[in-house]
C-alpha positions as CSV (number, residue, x, y, z in Angstrom):
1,X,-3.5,9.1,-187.1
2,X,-1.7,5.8,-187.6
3,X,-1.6,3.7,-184.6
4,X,2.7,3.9,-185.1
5,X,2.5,7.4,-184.8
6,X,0.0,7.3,-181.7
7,X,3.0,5.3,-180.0
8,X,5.4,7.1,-181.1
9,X,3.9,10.3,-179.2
10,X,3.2,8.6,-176.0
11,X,5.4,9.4,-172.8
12,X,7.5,6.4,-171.8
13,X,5.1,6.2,-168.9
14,X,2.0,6.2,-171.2
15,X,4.0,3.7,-173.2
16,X,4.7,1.1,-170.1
17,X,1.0,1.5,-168.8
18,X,-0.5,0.6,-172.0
19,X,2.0,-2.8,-172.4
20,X,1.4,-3.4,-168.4
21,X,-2.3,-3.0,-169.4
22,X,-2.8,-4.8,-172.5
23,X,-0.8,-7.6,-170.9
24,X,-2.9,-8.1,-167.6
25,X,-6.0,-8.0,-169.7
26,X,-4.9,-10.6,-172.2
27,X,-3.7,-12.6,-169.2
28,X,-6.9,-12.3,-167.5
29,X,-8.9,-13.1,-170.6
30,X,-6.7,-16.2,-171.0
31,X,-7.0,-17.2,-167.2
32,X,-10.8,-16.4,-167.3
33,X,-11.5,-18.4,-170.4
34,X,-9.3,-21.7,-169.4
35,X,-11.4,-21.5,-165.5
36,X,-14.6,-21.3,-167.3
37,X,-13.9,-23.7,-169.4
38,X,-11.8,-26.0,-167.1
39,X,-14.7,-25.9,-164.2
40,X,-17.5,-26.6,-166.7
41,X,-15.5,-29.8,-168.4
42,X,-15.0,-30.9,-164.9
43,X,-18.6,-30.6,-163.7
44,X,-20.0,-32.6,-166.7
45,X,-17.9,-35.4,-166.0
46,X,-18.8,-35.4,-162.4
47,X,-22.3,-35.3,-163.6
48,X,-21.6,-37.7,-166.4
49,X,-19.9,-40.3,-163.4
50,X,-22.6,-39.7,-161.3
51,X,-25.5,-41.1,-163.6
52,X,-23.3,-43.4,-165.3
53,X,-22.9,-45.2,-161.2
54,X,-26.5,-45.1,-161.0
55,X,-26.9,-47.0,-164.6
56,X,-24.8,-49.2,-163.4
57,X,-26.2,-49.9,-160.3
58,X,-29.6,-50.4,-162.2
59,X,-28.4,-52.9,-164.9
60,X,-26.7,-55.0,-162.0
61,X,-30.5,-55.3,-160.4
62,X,-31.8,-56.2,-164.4
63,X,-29.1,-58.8,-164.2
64,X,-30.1,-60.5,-160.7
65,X,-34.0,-60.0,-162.2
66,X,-34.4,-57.8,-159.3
67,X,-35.3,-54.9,-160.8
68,X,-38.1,-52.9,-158.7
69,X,-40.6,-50.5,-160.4
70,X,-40.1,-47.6,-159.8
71,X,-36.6,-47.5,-160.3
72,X,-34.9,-46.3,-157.0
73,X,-32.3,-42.9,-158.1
74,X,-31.2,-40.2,-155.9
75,X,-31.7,-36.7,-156.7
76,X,-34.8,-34.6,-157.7
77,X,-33.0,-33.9,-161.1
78,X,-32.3,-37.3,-162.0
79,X,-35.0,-39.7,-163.9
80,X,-34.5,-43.4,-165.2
81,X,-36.1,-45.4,-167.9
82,X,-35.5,-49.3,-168.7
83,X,-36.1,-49.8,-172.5
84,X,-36.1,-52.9,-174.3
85,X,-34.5,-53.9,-177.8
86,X,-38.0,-52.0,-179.4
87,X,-38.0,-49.0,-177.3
88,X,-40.8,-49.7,-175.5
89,X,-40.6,-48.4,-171.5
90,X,-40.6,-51.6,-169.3
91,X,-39.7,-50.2,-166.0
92,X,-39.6,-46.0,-164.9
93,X,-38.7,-43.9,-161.6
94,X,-40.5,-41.2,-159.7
95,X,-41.0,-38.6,-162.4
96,X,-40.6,-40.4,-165.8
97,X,-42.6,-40.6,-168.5
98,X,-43.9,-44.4,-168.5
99,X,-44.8,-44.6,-172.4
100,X,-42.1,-42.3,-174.4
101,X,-38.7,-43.3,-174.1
102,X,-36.1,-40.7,-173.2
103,X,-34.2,-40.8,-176.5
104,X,-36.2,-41.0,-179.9
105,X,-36.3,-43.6,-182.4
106,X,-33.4,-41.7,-184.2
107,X,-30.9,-41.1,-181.4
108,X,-30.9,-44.6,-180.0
109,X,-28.5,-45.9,-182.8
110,X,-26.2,-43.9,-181.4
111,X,-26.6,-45.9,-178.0
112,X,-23.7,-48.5,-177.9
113,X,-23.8,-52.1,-177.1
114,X,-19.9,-52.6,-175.4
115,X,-20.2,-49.3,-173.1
116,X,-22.1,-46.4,-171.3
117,X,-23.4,-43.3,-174.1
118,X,-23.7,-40.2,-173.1
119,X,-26.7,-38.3,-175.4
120,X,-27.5,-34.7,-174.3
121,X,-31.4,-33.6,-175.1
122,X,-33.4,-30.2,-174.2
123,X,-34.7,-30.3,-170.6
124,X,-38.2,-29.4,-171.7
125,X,-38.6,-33.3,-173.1
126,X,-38.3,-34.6,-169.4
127,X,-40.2,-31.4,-167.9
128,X,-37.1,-29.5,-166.8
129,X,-35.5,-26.8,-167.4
130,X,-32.1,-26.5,-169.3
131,X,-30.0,-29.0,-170.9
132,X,-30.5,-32.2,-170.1
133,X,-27.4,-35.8,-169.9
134,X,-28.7,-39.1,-170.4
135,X,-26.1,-41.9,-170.0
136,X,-27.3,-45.1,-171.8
137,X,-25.6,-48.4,-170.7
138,X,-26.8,-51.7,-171.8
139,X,-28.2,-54.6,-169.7
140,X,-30.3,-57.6,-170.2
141,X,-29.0,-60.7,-172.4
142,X,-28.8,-61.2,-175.6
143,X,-32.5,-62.6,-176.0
144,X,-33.9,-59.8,-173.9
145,X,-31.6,-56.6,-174.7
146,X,-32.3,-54.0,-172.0
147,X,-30.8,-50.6,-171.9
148,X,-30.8,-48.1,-168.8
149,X,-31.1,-44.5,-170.0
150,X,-30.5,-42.0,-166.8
151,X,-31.4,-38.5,-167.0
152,X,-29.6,-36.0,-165.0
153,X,-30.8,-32.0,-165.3
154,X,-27.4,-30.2,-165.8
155,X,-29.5,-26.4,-165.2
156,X,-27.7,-26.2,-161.7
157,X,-24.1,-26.7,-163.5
158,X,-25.0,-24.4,-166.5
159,X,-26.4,-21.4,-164.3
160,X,-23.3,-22.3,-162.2
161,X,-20.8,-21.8,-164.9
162,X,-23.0,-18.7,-166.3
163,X,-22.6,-17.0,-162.5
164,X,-19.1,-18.1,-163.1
165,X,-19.1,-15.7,-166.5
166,X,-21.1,-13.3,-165.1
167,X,-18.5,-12.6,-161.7
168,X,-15.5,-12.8,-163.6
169,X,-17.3,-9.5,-166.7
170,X,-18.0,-7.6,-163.6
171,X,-15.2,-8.2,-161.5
172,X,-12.6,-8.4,-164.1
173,X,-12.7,-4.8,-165.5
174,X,-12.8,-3.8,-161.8
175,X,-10.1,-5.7,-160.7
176,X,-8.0,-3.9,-163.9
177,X,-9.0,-0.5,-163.7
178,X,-7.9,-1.2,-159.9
179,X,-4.3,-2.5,-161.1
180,X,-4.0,0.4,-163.9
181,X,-4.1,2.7,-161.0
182,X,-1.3,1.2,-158.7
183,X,0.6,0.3,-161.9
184,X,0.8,4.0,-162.8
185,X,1.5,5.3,-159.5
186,X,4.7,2.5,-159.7
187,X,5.6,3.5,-162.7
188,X,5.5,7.5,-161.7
189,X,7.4,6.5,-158.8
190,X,10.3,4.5,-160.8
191,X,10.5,7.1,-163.7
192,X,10.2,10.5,-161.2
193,X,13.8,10.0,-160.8
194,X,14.7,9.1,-164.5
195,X,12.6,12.9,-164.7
196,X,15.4,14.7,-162.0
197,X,18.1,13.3,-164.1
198,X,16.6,14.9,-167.0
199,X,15.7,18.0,-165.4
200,X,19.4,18.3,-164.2
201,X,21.1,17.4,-167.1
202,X,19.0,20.8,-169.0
203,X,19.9,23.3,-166.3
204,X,23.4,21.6,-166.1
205,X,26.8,24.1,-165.7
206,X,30.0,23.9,-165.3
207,X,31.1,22.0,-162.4
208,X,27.9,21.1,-162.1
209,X,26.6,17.1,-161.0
210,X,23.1,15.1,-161.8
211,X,21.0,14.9,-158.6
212,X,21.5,11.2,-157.4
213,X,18.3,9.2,-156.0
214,X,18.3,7.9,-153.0
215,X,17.5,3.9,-153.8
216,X,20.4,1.9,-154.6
217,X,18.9,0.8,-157.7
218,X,19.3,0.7,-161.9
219,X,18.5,4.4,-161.7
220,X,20.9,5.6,-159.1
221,X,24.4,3.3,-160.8
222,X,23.1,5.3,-164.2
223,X,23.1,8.3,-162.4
224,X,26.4,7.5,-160.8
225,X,28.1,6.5,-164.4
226,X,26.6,9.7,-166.1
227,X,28.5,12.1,-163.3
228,X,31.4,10.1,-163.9
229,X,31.3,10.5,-167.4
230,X,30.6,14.9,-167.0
231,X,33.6,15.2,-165.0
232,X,35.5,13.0,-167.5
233,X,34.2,15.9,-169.9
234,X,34.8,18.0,-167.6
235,X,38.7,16.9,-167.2
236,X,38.8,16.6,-171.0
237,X,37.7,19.9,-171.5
238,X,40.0,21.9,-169.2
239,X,42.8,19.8,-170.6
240,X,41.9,21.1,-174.0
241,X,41.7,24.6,-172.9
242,X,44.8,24.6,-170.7
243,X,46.9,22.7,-173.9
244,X,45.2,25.5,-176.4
245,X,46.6,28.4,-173.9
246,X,49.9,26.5,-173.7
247,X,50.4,26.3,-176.9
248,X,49.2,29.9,-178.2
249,X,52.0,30.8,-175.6
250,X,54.3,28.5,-176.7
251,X,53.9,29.9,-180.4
252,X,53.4,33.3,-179.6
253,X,57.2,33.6,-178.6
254,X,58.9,32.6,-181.8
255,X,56.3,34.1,-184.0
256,X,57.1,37.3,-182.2
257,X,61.0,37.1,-182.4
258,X,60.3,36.7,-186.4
259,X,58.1,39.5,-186.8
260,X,60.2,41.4,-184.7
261,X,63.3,41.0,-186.8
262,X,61.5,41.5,-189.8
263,X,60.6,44.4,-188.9
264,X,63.6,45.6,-187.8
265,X,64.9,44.5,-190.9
266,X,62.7,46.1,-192.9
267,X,63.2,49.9,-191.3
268,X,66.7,49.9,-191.1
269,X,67.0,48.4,-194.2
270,X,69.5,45.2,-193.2
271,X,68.5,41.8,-194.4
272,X,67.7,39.9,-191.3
273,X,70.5,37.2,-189.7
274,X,69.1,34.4,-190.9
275,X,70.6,32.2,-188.4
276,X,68.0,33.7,-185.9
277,X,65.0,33.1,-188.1
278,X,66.5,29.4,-188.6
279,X,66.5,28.8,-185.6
280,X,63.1,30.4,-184.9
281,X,61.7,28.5,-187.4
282,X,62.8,25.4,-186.7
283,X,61.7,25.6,-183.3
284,X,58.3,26.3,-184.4
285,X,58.6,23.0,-186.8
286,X,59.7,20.8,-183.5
287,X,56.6,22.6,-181.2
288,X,54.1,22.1,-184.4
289,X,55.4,18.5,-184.8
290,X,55.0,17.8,-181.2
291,X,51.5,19.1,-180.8
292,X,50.5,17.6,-184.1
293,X,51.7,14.0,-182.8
294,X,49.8,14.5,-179.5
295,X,46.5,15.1,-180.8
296,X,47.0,11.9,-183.0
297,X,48.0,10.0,-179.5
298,X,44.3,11.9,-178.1
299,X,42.3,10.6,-181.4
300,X,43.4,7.5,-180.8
301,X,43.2,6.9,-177.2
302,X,41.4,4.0,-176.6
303,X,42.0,1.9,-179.9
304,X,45.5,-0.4,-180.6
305,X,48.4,1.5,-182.6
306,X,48.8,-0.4,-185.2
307,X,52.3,-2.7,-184.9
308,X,54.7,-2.5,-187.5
309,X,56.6,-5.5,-186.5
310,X,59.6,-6.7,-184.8
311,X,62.5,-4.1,-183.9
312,X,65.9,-4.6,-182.6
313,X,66.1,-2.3,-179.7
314,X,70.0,-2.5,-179.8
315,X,70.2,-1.6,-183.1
316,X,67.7,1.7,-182.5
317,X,70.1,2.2,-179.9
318,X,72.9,2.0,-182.1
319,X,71.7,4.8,-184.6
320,X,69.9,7.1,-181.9
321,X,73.0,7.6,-180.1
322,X,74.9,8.1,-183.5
323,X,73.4,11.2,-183.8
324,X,74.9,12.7,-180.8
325,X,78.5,12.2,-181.4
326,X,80.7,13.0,-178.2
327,X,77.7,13.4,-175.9
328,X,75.9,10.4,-176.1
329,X,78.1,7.0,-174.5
330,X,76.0,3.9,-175.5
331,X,77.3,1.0,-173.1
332,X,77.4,-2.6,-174.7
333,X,73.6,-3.8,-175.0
334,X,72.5,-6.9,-172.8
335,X,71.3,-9.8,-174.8
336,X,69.4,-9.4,-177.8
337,X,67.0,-7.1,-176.8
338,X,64.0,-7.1,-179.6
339,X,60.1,-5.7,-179.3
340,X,57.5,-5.1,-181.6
341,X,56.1,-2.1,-182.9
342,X,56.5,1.1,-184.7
343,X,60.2,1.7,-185.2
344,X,59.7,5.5,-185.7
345,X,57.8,6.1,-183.0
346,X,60.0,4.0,-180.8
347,X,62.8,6.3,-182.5
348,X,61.1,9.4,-181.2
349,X,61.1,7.9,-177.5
350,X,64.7,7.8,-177.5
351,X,65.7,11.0,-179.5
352,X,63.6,12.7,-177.1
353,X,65.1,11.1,-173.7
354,X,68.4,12.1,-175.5
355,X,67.3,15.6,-175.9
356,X,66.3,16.5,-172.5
357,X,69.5,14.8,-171.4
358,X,71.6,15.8,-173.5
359,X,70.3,19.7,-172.7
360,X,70.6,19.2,-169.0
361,X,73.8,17.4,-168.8
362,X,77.0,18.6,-167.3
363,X,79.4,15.7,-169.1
364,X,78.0,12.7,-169.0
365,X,75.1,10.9,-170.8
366,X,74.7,7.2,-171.3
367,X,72.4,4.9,-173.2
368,X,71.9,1.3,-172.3
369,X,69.7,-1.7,-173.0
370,X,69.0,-4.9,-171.9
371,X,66.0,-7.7,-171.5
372,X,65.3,-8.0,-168.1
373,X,62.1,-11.2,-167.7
374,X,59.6,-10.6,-170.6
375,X,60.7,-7.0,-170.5
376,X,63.4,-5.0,-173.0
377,X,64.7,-1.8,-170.6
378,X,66.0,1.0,-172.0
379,X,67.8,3.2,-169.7
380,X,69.1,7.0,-170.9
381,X,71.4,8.4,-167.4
382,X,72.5,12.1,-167.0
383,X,74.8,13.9,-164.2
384,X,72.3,17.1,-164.8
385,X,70.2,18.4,-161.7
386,X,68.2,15.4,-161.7
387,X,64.3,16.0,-160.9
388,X,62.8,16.1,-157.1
389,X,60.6,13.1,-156.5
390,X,57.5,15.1,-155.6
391,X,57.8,16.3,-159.3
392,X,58.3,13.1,-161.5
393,X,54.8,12.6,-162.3
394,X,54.3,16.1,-163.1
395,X,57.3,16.6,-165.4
396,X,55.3,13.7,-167.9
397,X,52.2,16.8,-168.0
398,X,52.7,18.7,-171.5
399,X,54.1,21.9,-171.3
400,X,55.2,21.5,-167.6
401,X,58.8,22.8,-166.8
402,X,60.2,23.3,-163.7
403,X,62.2,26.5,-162.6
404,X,65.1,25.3,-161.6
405,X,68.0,24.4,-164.2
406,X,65.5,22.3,-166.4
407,X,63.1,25.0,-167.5
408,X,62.9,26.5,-170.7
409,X,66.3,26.4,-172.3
410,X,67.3,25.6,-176.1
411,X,63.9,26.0,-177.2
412,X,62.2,23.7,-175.2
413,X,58.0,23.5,-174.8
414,X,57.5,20.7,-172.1
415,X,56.4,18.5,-174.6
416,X,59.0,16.0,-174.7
417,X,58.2,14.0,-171.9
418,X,54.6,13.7,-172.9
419,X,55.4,12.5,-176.3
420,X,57.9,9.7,-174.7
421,X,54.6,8.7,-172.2
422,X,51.8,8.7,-174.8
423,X,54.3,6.5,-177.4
424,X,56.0,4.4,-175.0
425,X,52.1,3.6,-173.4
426,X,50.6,2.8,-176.9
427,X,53.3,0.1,-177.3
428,X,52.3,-1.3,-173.9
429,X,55.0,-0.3,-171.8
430,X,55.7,2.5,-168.8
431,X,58.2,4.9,-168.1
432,X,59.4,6.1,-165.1
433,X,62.3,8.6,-163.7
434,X,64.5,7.6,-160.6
435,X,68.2,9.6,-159.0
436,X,71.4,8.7,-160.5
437,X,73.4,10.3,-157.7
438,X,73.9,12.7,-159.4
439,X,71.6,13.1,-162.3
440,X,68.9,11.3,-163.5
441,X,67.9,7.9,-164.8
442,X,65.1,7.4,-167.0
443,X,63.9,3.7,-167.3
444,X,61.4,2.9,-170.4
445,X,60.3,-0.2,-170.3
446,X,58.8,-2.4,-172.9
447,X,57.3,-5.6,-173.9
448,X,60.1,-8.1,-175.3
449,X,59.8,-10.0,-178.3
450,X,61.6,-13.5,-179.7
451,X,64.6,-12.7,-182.3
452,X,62.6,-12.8,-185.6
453,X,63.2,-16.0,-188.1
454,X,65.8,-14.8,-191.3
455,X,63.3,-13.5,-193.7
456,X,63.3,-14.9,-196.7
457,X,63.4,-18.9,-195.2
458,X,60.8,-20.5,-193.1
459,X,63.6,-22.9,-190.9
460,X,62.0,-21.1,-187.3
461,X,65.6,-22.2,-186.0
462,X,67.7,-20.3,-188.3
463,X,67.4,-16.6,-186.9
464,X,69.5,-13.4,-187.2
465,X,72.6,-12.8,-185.2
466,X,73.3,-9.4,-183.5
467,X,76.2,-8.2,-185.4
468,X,74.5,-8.7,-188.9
469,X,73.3,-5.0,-190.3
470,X,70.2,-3.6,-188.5
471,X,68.4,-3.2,-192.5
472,X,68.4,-7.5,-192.3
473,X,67.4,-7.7,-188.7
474,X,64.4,-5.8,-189.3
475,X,63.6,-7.2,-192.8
476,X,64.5,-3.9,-194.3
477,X,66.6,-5.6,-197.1
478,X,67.1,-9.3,-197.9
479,X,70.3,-10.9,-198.1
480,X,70.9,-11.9,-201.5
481,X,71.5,-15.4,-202.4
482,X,73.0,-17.0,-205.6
483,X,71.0,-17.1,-209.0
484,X,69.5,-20.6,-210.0
């Protein structure tokens, strides 16, 4: 089995104890080697200093003709030999060889003249065991060349270094095995909860929440953030089940009334009023419209509508309220009153606030606009029923109607609102319902916009006025200009 697939089927616990592993032991290797290497590197040169003080001390003596036979050093490890330019052995301590040099014929080139040389030789040349440093550094004059060779046994420092080794095989793999162990008793411990929230999330239900862990940790914010996220799901999901009821109901009534005349039609032998069916049908167009523009507002909840471009709100005004000819009043606009973004859908807000007051009326409905700050308001007023305040957030749920003179009447689903909230929200703006004494006022409002250049030029100071046609404000058509 390839070593990717041995990884691969690991546990994430198996997985961290083999990196936490592999990473002390390379770590240890690494400190291991550079102490080794650092202490033996640093007991040569104290070794090295040592005899190179005592050489020193010697060739001062050779220069103040001094020198005493034997040669006074310190240590039962350390010899010294006084050669002359011909390697013959003029002066010796306690313990070295009066007739052969310490360094052969062959190694004394090596020896130089302007400082102290340091020659390593076997230990069994001077009777010793283990290596051996001999520090050469030159005395006499120039018609009598002397050189001091010191000897100093480094068998202490090398079995030092080798305990050194030796400790650090034995108590290394010890010293890991013991860290394995309370690394994967750590690791248990962190991932045991990681293992509840998996355990929970398989036997989860409806309604149903991941166990949280009791340190305030990673672990216990992902926990929080996942529960958040199932009764997000869990909201989503009885929305879509409630707004699939709703709307089975909400179709099952004119689809009834159609069969039901056809029917009837169809034993008695009458062709059907087709005013009724009309009617029927087209109700069934508005609820299938409605529902099909809401689940296009749910797909794209959380991502920009895309703008269309600049829109002169009086001008929507202008040929919303046209529609409703002796029910709608459309007061004078204030200012110039221009936003930016998709004209139809903007079109929909206000055919739909003129619906619902236009249905629940009793003789007066007005439509008014004006820029109020950075804002554009549009305000639709009725002298219907109005709607109680503990009920004007509810009213914006789809298919919500209340049972007093604003429920189901002239077809309506509950859906109107809901459209006007989900459009007027993707063009960044709010909506909200207030008493007109009597009636109701409904205030949309929206971010404004700077009257748009004439297109066509690029002078930014020349710009549309308010009375041209609403097809030139909005670059619909282009004024035509002269030939040539």
């Amino acid at each position: 089995m390839s070593p990717g697939r041995v990884w691969r089927r690991l546990s994430l616990r198996g997985r961290l104890m083999l990196l936490g592993v592999s990473g002390l032991v390379a770590g240890l290797m690494v400190g291991g080697v550079l102490l080794v290497t650092v202490l033996g590197g640093t007991l040569h040169r104290g070794a090295e200093d040592s005899a190179v003080k005592t050489a020193d001390g010697l060739a001062e003596l050779i220069a103040n003709d001094s020198l005493p036979d034997p040669l006074p050093v310190t240590g039962d490890d350390v010899r010294a030999q006084v050669i002359d330019g011909d390697g013959r052995v003029r002066a010796a301590s306690l313990g070295a060889d009066r007739l052969v040099p310490f360094l052969y014929a062959d190694e004394r080139p090596a020896v130089r003249r302007d400082k102290p040389t340091t020659v390593y030789i076997p230990g069994e040349r001077i009777g010793v065991n283990g290596p051996v440093q001999v520090v050469a550094v030159p005395a006499g004059t120039a018609a009598e060349p002397r050189t001091v060779l010191v000897a100093k046994s480094l068998g202490d420092l090398v079995r030092a270094v080798d305990l050194l080794k030796h400790s650090l095989l034995i108590a290394y793999p010890l010293l890991v095995l013991l860290l394995a162990a309370i690394a994967w008793r750590v690791i248990g411990a962190t991932l045991r909860p990681v293992e509840a929230l998996r355990a929970g999330a398989e036997a989860i239900t409806d309604g149903a929440r991941l166990p949280l862990p009791e340190s305030r940790d990673e672990i216990h914010r992902l926990a929080v953030t996942l529960n958040g996220m199932l009764g997000r799901l869990e909201r989503a999901r009885a929305r879509q089940r409630t707004f699939v009821a709703d709307a089975a109901h909400e179709l099952r009534s004119p689809l009834a009334n159609l069969r039901t005349q056809l029917e009837v039609a169809q034993r008695i032998g009458d062709p059907p009023d087709t005013d009724d069916l009309l009617a029927d049908v087209r109700r069934l167009g508005r609820l299938v419209d409605d529902l099909l523009l809401l689940a296009r507002a749910d797909d794209l909840a959380g991502r920009p509508d895309p703008v269309t471009g600049p829109v002169d709100v009086g001008g929507l005004l202008a040929e919303v309220a046209a529609r409703y000819p002796a029910k709608v009043t459309l007061l004078p606009v204030a200012g110039t009153p221009w936003t930016v973004g998709d004209e139809a859908a903007l079109d929909r807000v206000v055919a739909n606030l003129l619906d619902n007051a236009v249905r629940h009326a009793r003789s007066r409905v007005e439509l008014a606009a004006a820029v109020v700050g950075d804002q554009v308001e549009i305000t639709v007023t009725d002298d219907g029923p109005g709607v109680p305040a503990a009920d004007r957030d509810r009213v914006f749920d789809r298919f919500t109607r209340l049972d007093d003179a604003r429920a189901r009447d002239a077809g309506g689903a509950g859906l109107g609102l809901s459209i006007v909230r989900e459009l007027v929200a993707r063009h960044g703006g709010t909506v909200t319902l207030a008493d007109a004494e009597p009636g109701l006022r409904v205030l949309v409002r929206l971010p404004a916009a700077e009257l748009p250049a004439m297109p066509g030029t690029d002078d930014p100071d020349l710009v549309v006025e308010p009375d041209q046609p609403r097809s030139v404000q909005t670059g619909l058509a282009r004024p035509t200009t002269p030939a040539g």
